[in-house]
C-alpha positions in Angstrom: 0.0 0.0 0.0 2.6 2.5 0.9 4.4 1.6 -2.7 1.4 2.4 -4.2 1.9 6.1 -2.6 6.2 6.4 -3.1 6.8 5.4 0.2 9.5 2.5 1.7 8.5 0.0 2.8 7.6 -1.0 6.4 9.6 -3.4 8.6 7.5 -6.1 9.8 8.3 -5.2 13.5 7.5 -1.7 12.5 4.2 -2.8 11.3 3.6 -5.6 14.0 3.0 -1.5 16.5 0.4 -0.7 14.3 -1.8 -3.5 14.6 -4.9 -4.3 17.0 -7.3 -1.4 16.2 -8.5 -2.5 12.9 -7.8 -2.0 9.1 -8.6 1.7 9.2 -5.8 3.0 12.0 -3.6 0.3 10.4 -3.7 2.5 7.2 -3.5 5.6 9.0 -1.2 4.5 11.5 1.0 3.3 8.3 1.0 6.5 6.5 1.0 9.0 8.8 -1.0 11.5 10.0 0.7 14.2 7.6 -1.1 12.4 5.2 -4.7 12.2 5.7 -5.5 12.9 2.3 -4.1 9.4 1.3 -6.3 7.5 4.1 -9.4 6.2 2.4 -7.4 5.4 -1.1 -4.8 3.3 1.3 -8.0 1.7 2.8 -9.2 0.8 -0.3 -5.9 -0.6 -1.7 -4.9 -2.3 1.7 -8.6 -4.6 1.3 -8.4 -5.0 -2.0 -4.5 -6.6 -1.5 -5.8 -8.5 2.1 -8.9 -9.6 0.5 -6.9 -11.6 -2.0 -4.0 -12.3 -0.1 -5.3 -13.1 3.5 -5.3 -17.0 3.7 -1.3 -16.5 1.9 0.5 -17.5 5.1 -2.7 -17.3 7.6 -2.4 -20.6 9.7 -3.8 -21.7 13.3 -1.3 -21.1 15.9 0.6 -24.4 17.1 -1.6 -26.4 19.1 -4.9 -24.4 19.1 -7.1 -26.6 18.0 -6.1 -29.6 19.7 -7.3 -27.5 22.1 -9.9 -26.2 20.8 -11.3 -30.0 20.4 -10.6 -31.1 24.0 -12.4 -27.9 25.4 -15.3 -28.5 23.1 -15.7 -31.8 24.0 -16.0 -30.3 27.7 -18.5 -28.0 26.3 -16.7 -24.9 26.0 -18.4 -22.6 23.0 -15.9 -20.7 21.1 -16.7 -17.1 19.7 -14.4 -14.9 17.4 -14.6 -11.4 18.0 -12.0 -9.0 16.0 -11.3 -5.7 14.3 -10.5 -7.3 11.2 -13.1 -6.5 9.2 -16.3 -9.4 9.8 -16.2 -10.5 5.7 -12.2 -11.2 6.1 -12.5 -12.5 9.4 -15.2 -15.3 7.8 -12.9 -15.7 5.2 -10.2 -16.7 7.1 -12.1 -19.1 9.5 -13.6 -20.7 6.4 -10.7 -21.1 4.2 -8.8 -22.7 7.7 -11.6 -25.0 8.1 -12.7 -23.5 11.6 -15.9 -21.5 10.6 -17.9 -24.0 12.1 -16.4 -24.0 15.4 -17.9 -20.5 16.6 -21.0 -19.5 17.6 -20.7 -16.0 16.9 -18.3 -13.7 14.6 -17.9 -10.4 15.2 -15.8 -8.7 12.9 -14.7 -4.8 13.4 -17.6 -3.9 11.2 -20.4 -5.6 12.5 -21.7 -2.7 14.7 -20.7 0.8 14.8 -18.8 0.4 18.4 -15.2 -1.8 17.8 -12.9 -3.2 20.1 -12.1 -2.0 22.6 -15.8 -1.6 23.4 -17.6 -4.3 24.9 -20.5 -4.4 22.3 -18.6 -7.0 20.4 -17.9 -9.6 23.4 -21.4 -8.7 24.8 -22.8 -10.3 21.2 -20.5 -13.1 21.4 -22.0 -14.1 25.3 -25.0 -13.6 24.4 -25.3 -15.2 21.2 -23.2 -18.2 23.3 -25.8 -18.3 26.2 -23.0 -18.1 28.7 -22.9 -15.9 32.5 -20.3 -12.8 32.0 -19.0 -15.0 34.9 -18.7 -17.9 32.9 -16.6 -16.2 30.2 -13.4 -15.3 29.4 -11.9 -13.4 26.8 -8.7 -14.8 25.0 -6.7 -12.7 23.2 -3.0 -11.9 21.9 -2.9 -7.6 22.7 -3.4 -5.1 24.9 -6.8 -4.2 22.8 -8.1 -7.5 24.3 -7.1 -7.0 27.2 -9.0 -3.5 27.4 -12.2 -5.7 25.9 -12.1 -7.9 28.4 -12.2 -5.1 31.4 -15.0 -3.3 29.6 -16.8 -6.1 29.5 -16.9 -6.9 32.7 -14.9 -10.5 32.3 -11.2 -11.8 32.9 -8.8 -12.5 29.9 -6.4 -14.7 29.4 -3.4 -13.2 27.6 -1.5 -16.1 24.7 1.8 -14.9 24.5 2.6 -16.3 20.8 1.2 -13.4 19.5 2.9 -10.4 17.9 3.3 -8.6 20.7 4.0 -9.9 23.8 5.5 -7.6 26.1 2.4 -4.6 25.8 0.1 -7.5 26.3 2.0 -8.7 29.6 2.1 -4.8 30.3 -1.5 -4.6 30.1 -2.1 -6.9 32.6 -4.6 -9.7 31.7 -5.5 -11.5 34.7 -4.0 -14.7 33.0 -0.8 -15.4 30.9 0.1 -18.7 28.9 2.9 -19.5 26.6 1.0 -22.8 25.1 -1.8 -23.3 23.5 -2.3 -26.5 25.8 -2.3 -25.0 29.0 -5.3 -23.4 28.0 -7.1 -26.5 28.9 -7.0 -26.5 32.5 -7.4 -22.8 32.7 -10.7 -23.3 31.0 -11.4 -26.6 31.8 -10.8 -25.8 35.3 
């Protein structure tokens, strides 16, 4: 997108601060704000290029849906709720195979509000048929994080994500390293 403009590249560890507050402040985040007039034209380009290139390299994290199957099988209901945008988010989950493993998708488009507002995760509960005391919010960023506490529920903070130290700053109220030892968090 920013080729597209004249402009280098990003690193990926440059882009990796940008992420968690959906495609929009992605684009804006990635030109700059000196350059507002670009903003909806790198929007468009940057879900033109996602929408065709988003399943590239797009793979389940190591051991997630081992776990996924043990907690299920212990009745645990799964829901997604992103700021990718909900037709790219669908996408994904169907072209991995997983779409039919949630109860609810909530994409960063669904309803006006985004993370981190708790409209999203108030959906997903609902939609679930699960006690805010019964839930908890998984997540890889400090965005989660934020979700969770406005939402009224814990979170438990995976560390394989692409950034770990804001999310151990943030303070989730749980921290794993493995997909596995989500299981006896949950399960337990």
């Amino acid at each position: 997108m920013r080729a597209c403009f004249g402009l280098p590249p990003l690193r990926p560890e440059e882009v990796y601060r940008l992420v968690g507050r959906g495609a929009r402040v992605l684009v804006e985040r990635a030109l700059g704000p000196e350059r507002p007039e670009l903003h909806d034209e790198g929007m468009r380009l940057f879900l033109e290029h996602y929408g065709e290139h988003c399943l590239d390299q797009t793979r389940p994290y190591p051991g997630v849906v081992a776990a996924m199957d043990v907690l299920a099988s212990n009745g645990v209901v799964f829901s997604v709720v992103t700021n990718k945008p909900e037709r790219l988010t669908r996408k994904i989950l169907t072209g991995l195979g997983l779409d039919g493993r949630f109860v609810a998708v909530v994409g960063g488009d669904t309803f006006p509000e985004r993370k981190p507002h708790p409209r999203g995760v108030e959906h997903a509960r609902q939609a679930a048929g699960v006690a805010r005391e019964r839930s908890l919010m998984v997540g890889d960023s400090s965005v989660d994080v934020e979700t969770a506490r406005a939402a009224g529920i814990p979170c438990c903070g995976v560390l394989w994500g692409i950034d770990p130290e804001g999310l151990g700053a943030a303070g989730p109220e749980f921290l794993v390293g493995a997909a596995e030892e989500l299981i006896p968090l949950i399960a337990g």
